[in-house]
N, C-alpha and C positions, 0 to 999 in steps of 0.2 A: 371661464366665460370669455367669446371672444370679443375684440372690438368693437364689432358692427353690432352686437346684442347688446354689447354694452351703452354705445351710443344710440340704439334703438331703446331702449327702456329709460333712457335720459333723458330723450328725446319725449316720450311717452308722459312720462311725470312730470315734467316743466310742461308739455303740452296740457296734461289733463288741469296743472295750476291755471291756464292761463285760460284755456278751458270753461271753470269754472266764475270767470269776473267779464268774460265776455260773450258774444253772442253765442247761440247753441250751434248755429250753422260752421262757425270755426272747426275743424277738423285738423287733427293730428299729422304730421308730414314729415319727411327725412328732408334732411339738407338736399338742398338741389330742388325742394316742391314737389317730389315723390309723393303721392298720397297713399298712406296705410291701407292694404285692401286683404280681405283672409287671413286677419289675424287675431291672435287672442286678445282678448278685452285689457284693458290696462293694468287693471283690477288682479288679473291671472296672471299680469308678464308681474307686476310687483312681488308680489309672491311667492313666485319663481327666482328674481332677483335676491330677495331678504334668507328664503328658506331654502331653496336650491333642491338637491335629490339627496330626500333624505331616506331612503328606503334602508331598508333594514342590511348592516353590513357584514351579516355572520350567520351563518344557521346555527341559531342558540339550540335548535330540537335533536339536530345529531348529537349534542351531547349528552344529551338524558340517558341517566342509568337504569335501565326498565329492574319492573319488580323482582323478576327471577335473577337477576345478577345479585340485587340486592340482598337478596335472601341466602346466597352461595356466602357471601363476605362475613369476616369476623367482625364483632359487636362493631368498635371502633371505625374500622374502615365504611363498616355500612352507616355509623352514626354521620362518617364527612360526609358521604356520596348521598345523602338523602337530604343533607344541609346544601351541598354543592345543586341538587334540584331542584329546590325551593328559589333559590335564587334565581336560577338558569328563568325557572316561571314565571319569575316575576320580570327581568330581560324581557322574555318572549311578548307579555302584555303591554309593557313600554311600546315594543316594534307595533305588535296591533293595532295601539291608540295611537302612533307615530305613521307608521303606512296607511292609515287610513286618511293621510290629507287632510286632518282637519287641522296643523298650523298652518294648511295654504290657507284654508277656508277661514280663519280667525284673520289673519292679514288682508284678505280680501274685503273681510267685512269691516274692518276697520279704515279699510279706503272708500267705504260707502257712505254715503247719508243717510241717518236717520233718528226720527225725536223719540225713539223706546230707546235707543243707546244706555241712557243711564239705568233701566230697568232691567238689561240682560246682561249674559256674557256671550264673548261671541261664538259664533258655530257652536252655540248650546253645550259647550265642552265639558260640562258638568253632569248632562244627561249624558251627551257622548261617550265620558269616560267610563260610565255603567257599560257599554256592552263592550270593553275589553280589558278590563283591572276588576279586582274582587273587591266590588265597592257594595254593602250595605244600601237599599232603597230606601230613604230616612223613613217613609209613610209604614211601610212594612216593620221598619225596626222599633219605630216607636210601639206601633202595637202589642209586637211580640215584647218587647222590656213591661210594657201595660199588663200584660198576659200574664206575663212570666212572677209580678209583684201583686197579684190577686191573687194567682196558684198556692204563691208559697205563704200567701196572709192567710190562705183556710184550710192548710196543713198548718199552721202554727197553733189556730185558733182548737183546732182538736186537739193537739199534741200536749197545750200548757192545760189543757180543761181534762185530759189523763193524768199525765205528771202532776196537777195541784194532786186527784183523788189518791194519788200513787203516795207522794208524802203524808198525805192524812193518814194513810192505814198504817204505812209502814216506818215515819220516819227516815228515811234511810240517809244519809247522806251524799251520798252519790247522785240519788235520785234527788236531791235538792241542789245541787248542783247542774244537774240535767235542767230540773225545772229553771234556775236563772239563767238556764242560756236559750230556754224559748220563752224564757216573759222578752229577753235583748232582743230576738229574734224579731217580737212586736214593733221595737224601738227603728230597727235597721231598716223593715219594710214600711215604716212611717217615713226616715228619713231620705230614703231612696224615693219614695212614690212623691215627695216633696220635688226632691231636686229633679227630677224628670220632667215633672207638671212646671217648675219653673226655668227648665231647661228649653219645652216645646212653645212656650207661652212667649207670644210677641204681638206688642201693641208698638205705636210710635216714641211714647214715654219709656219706654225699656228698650228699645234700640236705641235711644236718643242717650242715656246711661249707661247702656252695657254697648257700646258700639262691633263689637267683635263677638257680640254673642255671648253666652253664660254657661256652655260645656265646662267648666271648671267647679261647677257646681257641684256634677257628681263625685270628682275625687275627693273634693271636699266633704261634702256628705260623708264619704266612705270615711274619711278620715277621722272626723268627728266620732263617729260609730266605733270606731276600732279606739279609740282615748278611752270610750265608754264601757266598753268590752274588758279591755283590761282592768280597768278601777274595781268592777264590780268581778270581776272570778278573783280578785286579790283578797277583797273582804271573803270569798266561799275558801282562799286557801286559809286564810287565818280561822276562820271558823274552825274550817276539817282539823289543823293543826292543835287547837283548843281542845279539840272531843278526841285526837289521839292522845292527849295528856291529861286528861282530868275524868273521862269517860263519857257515858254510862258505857261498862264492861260488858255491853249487849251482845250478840249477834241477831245481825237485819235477817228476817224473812220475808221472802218475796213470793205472795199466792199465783196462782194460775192467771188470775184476770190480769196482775200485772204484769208479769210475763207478758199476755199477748199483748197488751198497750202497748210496752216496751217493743218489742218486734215490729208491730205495725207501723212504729214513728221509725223504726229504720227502715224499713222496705219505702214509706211515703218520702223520707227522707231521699234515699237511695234516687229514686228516681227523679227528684228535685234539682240532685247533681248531674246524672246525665243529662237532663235539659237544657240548664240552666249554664253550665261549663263552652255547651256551643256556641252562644251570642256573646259576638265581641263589644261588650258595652260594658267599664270599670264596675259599675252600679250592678250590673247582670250579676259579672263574674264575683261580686262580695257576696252574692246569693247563695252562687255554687260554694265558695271558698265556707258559709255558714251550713252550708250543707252540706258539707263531708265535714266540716267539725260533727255537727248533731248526730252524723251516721258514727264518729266514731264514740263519740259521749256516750249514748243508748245502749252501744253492743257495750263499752266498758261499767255503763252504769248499771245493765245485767250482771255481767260477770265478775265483779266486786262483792256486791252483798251476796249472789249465791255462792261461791266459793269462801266465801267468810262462814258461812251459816253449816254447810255442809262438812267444811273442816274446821266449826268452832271458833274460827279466830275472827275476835270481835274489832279488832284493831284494823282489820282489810278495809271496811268499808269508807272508814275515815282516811284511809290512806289512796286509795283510789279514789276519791275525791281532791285530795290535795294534789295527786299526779294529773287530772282529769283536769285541775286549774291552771297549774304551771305550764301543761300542753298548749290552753287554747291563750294562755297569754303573751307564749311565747309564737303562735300561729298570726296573731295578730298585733304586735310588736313588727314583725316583721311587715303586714300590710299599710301598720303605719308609717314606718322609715319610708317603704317604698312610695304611698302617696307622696309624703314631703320631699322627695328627692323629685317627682316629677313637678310638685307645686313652684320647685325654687329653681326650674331650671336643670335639670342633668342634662348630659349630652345622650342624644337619643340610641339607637340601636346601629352599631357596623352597617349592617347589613341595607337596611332602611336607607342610608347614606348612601353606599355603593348606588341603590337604583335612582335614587333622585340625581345623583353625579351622572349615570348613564344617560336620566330621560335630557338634563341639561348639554351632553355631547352630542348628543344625538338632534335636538331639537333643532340646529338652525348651520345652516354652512356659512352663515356672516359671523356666526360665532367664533370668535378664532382661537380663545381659552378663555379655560375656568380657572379662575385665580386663586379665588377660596370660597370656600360651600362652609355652614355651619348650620347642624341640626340640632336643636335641644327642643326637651319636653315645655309647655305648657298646658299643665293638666294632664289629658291621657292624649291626647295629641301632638303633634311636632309643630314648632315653629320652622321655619327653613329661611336662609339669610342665605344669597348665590350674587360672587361678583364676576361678572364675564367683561372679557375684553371685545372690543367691535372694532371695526376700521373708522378711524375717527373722519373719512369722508363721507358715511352717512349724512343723513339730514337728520334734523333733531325730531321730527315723522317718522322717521325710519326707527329709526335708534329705540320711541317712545313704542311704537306697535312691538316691534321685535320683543325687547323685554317686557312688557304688561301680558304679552301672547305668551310667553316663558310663562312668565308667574301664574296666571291662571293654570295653563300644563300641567305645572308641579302642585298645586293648588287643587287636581283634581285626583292626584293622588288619595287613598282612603285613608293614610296615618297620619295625613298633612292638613291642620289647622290654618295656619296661614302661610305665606314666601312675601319675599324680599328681593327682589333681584336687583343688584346696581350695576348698571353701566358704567365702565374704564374704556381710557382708549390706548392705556398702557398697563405692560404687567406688572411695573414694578411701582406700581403708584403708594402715596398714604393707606394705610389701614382703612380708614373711614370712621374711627370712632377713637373715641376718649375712653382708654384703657380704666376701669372700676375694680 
């Protein structure tokens, strides 16, 4: 920037200060009593000052490896180069929501007056960031998670009201096995449609409490679920184990009618998981993850007792039942590590990082580095912590818009919970925290 722009916009801002405390007739002027005439509003020159030109510095689209290449590549190669475009896209939408101008427009509105201030954000950057990042519409997604936890409460509710008649006739164990994991099935879609409903639900007494909101509710939910999942197939393994050692030396028969119950809850199941696997909401995705359990329960809790029965060996059915427990304990074993690891803080995904380091380069030409960025989980979202350096002759106006205009940015990201941005006016400053 040269001299005369620079002393023109200095000139601008101490005018518009002084501006503001005296008459309205006062107008803006260069050294010498030049009066400013066809030129941009001060408002626009600030803007241009803090954020500079930040257009997009790379065509991220020339590097996309289209589908037919793709498909030429061995497994490997093609697994990076389809990893390598995920990324590139997620770049490409940064520059969308970055060349669209709206960190001029959030700066600008920050130099404006007005008494809704504390009721928005600026340049609406939260709606904004819908039409260029793959953000969820919350009013849309609440519904569909509404949807999606009715659907699968009136498949369940047929499914355990077969499966009880299923065990009356036949005892089977396997298919008691099946049956405790859609009475849990009950339990999951209880605690899910809980944490959801007090997920959306806000008065002023619950923001005044939960200040950052209550989305931690659903991994918790999930987690609790998956404690309770495992206790209860532990008592079905010890059972199954029991009746391979003690008997009755039976073989299970399974009639016609039960057959097709059994089928039905897979095919309703089946389709439970394709739906339910697409919404990205932890509470959703425990639906799907319970519905390819139950798809594969059903086909195993078929083909246990009929292969027992048909070759005699009465020992199958209790033994496909004990493998049918150790699988799903061990399927959710794993879902509970993984919530607790997001409950306590892990550090979040590569990948995820890379682009919030990008949108923070990219964001502002007063930025002069990034010193240090840290992303970790709370809950199923990211917290985000960003320390940039500035030129410490800012004004502390400058300095305040700049980074609060950042944090929102990064804040409007879809995996990002809350940001943190600290202003340095050197790199090689304190940490900022009391090592724990």
């Amino acid at each position: 920037m040269t001299g005369v722009t620079s002393t023109l916009i200095s000139s601008l801002i101490t005018a518009s200060n002084t501006h503001h405390h005296r008459s309205k007739s006062v107008e803006p002027t260069l050294s010498g009593g030049r009066r400013l005439i066809n030129l941009p509003n001060r408002h626009e020159l600030r803007a241009q000052y803090l954020i500079g030109n930040t257009k997009s510095p790379y065509d991220w689209a020339s590097q996309l490896v289209d589908e037919e290449q793709l498909r030429k590549m061995p497994y490997r190669r093609r697994k990076f180069y389809k990893q390598q475009n995920e990324l590139i896209e997620r770049y490409i939408e940064i520059d969308g929501l970055l060349d669209s101008d709206v960190s001029h427009v959030m700066i600008q509105q920050y130099s404006q007056e007005s008494r809704s201030r504390r009721r928005v954000v600026p340049a609406n950057i939260d709606e904004e960031g819908q039409l260029y990042l793959t953000v969820d519409a919350r009013d849309d997604y609440s519904s569909i998670v509404t949807l999606c936890i009715i659907v699968n409460f009136l498949i369940n509710v047929f499914l355990l009201a077969g499966k009880a008649a299923i065990v009356l006739l036949t005892h089977s164990m396997s298919v008691i096995a099946s049956l405790v994991d859609s009475a849990l099935d009950f339990l999951c879609t209880s605690i899910i449609w809980f944490s959801t409903s007090m997920i959306e639900s806000s008065s002023a007494s619950t923001k005044f409490m939960y200040p950052v909101g209550r989305t931690r509710l659903e991994p918790i939910g999930v987690l609790i679920f998956s404690i309770i999942i495992v206790i209860s197939f532990f008592q079905v393994a010890v059972e199954a184990a029991q009746r391979i050692c003690t008997g009755p030396h039976e073989s299970v028969q399974l009639g016609i009618p039960s057959f097709a119950i059994m089928s039905l809850a897979v095919i309703s199941k089946l389709f439970a998981w394709f739906w339910c696997r697409s919404i990205n909401s932890s509470a959703v995705q425990a639906l799907a993850q319970d519905a390819m359990s139950d798809i594969v329960f059903n086909l195993l809790s078929i083909l246990f007792p009929v292969t027992g029965y048909f070759f005699n060996i009465w020992w199958l059915d209790a033994v496909g039942a004990l493998c049918l427990s150790v699988y799903i304990i061990r399927q959710w074993v794993e879902t509970a590590v993984e919530h607790i690891r997001h409950l306590t803080g892990v550090s979040g995904d590569a990948v995820d990082k890379q682009v919030i380091m990008y949108l923070c380069v990219r964001f502002a030409e007063s930025i002069n580095q990034v010193t240090s960025i840290n992303v970790y989980h709370a809950g199923d979202r990211l917290h985000v912590e960003v320390d940039i350096v500035v030129d410490d002759k800012l004004t502390l106006r400058d300095t305040h818009d700049l980074g609060e205009a950042l944090q929102y940015a990064i804040e409007t990201l879809p995996m990002v919970e809350r940001a943190y941005v600290h202003l340095d006016y050197r790199h090689d400053n304190f940490v900022g925290h009391i090592q724990r």
